[in-house]
Residue, then its C-alpha position, 0 to 999 in steps of 0.5 A: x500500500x502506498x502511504x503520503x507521509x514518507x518517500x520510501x513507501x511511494x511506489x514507482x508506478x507508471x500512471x495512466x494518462x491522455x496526451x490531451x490538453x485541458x480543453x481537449x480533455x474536456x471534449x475527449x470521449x471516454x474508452x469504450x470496450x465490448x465484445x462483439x455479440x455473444x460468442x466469444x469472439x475477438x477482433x483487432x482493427x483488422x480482423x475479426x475470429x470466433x469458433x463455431x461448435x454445432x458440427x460436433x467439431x470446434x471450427x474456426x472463421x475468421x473475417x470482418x466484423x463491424x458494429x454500429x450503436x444509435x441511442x433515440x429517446x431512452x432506446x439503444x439499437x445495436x448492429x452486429x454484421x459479420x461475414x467469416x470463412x477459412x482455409x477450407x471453404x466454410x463460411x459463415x453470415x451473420x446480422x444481429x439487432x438488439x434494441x435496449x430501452x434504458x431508463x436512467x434514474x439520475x435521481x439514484x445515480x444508476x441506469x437500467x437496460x432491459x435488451x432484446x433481440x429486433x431481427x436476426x439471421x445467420x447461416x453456417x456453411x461447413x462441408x456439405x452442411x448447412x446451419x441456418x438459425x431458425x428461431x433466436x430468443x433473447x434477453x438481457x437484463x442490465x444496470x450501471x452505476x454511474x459515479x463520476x470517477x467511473x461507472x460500474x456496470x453488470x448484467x445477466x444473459x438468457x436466450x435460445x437459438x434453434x438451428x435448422x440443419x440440411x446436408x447435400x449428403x442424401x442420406x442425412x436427414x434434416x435436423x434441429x439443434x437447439x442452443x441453450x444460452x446463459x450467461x453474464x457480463x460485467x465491466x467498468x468504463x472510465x477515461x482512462x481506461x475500460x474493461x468489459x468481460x462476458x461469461x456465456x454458457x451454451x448447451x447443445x442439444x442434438x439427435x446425438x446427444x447434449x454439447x457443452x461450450x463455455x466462452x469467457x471473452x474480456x475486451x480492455x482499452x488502457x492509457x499508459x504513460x512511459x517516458x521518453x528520454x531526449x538525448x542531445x544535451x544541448x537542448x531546452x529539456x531532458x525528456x518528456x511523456x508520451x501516452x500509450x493507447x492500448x486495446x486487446x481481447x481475449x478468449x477462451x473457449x471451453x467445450x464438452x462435446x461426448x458425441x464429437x470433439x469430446x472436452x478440449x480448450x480454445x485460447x484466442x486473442x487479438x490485439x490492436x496497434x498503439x497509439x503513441x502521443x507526447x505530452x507537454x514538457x514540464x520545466x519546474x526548477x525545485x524538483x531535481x532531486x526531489x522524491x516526488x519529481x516524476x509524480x508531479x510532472x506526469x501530473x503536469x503533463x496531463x493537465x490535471x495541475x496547471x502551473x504558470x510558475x517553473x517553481x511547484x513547491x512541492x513541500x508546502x500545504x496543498x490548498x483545498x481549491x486545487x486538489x479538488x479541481x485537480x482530482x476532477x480533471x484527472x478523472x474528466x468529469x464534465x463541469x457544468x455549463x451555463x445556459x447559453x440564454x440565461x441573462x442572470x448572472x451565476x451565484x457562487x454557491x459559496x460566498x468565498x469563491x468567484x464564479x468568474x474564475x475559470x475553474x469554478x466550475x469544477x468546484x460546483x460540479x465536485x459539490x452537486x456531485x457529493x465529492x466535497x462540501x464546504x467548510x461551512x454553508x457558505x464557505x469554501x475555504x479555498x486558499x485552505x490547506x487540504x487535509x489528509x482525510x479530506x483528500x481521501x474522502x474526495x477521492x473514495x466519493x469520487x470512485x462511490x466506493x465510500x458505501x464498501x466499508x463495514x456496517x457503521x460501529x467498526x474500527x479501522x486498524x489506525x491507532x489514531x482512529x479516534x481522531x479520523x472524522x465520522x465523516x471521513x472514516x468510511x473512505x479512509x477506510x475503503x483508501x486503505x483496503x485499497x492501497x492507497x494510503x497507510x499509516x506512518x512508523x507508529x500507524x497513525x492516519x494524522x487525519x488532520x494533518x495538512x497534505x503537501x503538494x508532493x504528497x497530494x501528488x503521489x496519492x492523485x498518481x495512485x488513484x489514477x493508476x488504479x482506474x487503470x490498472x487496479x480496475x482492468x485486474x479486477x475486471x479482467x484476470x480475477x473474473x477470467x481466471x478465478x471465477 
């Protein structure tokens, strides 16, 4: 775990980042990852490959795969067109349209979608055999819950296909099969980086006997930051970052078939080609030796603090206006905008703050988002020194995980807990079971203990890395490999 109190216990990680400016950030989409479909399929920018079961026999296709969403008045329709083949002559069709009507209860902060299946068609084509899907039942039921460091979302699968199936051989009659479909996906989609992974069971029923096939399919886009030395000495800086955009997926396929393949595995996996983008090039002049120069200046580059000064006095208190400004610049939270005709001039929600102030917004939005409060109703404190538990609580409110601490009564480990705010102590915490924060040599929060710039530095790094990185483990190698 990382604790903000002494440099040997920050750990050097790289963080996750964008290469965009402020205002770019600000118009910047957030990753996107999913599946094509349901049946274990991956794809890069190129290709597109799945296998197909019903023969009794694991075949694979590959070939391209496009999909497209459209949203109208709460209803979600996306298209699924593939066309496959391989080295024999197999082919294999494929047009789906789901349609998700979505109601989003911005009172609780969630979304539900209720997915079914519109129109569909499909035919395989392997050997002298032909599949052509007859029959497609779905549903879907799904919610996300949206908080404004990322959102979380979980949903159950059931459905049933059923298969005629002809053959150019005569003596082989026409039959059904029928595909048994459950399943169920989860994900998280942020800025920074998204994940989504789906585990779907299939059981076939034929005049043969009963098949057995399970896909578990992740698709993961992440942003990573390396940096990049500058060699020449001769010249105005040593080095910069540059961001490394990257997308994968994987698959595996487990099947049981006793009147064909018998049991085996299928691994999969495509990946597609990085992006690389370079940062701006910080110039401070009192971090040299500094302990948190490289947390500091990937932060810089990001745009999440904006210095005008080549002096960040990394050891003084960091003040309460910035911190927050800058954890919902890291995060990419969307300010709140003035309507464009409205003639009244805006009120600051706090006496001490000036609406005219060009990050004011951030402030109104991390408020009217319940990730920070004034010091008092109409005081913000601006100038004022963030504290140890009020950094921590922004960010845990920031993630909505404050509510993954035990039923109020309990301790936490600190032997300062007494002194840990009722308000805070809930993410303190979450922020320990988490890794972002520790005690000191004698395990003490020091709850009230201003943080400095350096240290607000090294925790907003941890947090960022675990939108990334903590989330994409969580989502992806738990759920695939231990499940």
């Amino acid at each position: 775990m990382i604790p903000i109190t002494s440099l040997q216990f920050i750990k050097k990680q790289a963080i996750i980042g964008t290469a965009l400016t402020l205002s770019l950030l600000l118009l910047a989409p957030q990753a996107e990852a999913k599946p094509i479909d349901f049946n274990g399929g991956v794809q890069n920018e190129y290709e597109y490959e799945e296998v197909f079961f019903l023969t009794g026999y694991p075949t694979r296709f590959k070939g391209k795969a496009t999909v497209s969403e459209k949203e109208s008045k709460g209803i979600l329709t996306s298209t699924y067109k593939v066309t496959l083949t391989n080295p024999a002559g197999d082919k294999l069709t494929r047009n789906s349209v789901y349609v998700a009507k979505l109601d989003n209860r911005e009172d609780k902060g969630q979304t539900t979608a209720q997915t079914s299946i519109k129109s569909f068609s499909e035919k395989v084509t392997v050997g002298t055999t032909t599949f052509i899907l007859d029959d497609y039942q779905f549903s879907q039921g799904a919610v996300s819950d949206n908080r404004p460091a990322s959102d979380y979302y979980s949903g159950n699968i059931v459905g049933r296909k059923i298969y005629k199936v002809t053959s150019k051989d005569k003596t082989k009659k026409p039959e059904d099969i029928t595909v048994h479909i459950s399943g169920r996906n989860m994900g998280y989609e942020n800025f920074w980086g998204a994940t989504e992974t789906q585990l779907i069971d299939n059981e076939i029923v034929t005049q043969y006997g009963q098949g057995f096939v399970t896909s578990r399919v992740s698709d993961s886009k992440s942003k990573t930051l390396q940096y990049e030395p500058h060699t020449p000495s001769l010249s105005s800086f040593t080095g910069g970052h540059a961001v490394i955009s990257k997308s994968n997926m994987i698959s595996e396929y487990t099947f049981d078939i006793p009147y064909g393949a018998g049991k085996g595995k299928i691994d999969l996996s495509q990946e597609n080609v990085p992006k690389i983008e370079r940062l701006i090039v910080p110039k401070f002049r009192d971090l040299s030796t500094h302990w948190a120069k490289d947390n500091i200046e990937r932060l810089y580059s990001l745009g999440v603090f904006d210095e005008n000064s080549q002096f960040f006095s990394p050891n003084t208190p960091m003040q309460r206006y910035q911190f927050t400004v800058g954890v919902l610049k890291a995060v990419d939270i969307r300010v709140l905008e003035q309507p464009k005709k409205s003639r009244v001039p805006k009120q600051a929600i706090f006496n001490d703050l000036n609406p005219k102030d060009p990050d004011y917004p951030y402030i109104e939005s991390a408020v009217q988002k319940g990730i920070i409060n004034g010091v008092t109703p109409d005081r913000f404190n601006p100038d004022g020194p963030i504290t140890r538990a009020q950094g921590v609580a922004i960010l845990i409110r920031a993630l909505g995980m404050e509510g993954r601490a035990p039923s109020p009564g309990y301790r936490t480990n600190y032997v300062d807990n007494h002194k840990i705010p009722s308000w805070a102590k809930d993410s303190v915490y979450v922020a320990t079971e988490l890794g972002f924060v520790t005690g000191d040599h004698l395990n003490r929060f020091n709850p009230n203990e201003p943080l400095t710039r350096a240290q607000a530095s090294a925790l907003l790094v941890r947090f960022l890395d675990f939108l990334e990185s903590d989330l994409k483990q969580n989502y992806r190698d738990d759920t695939l490999f231990f499940d």
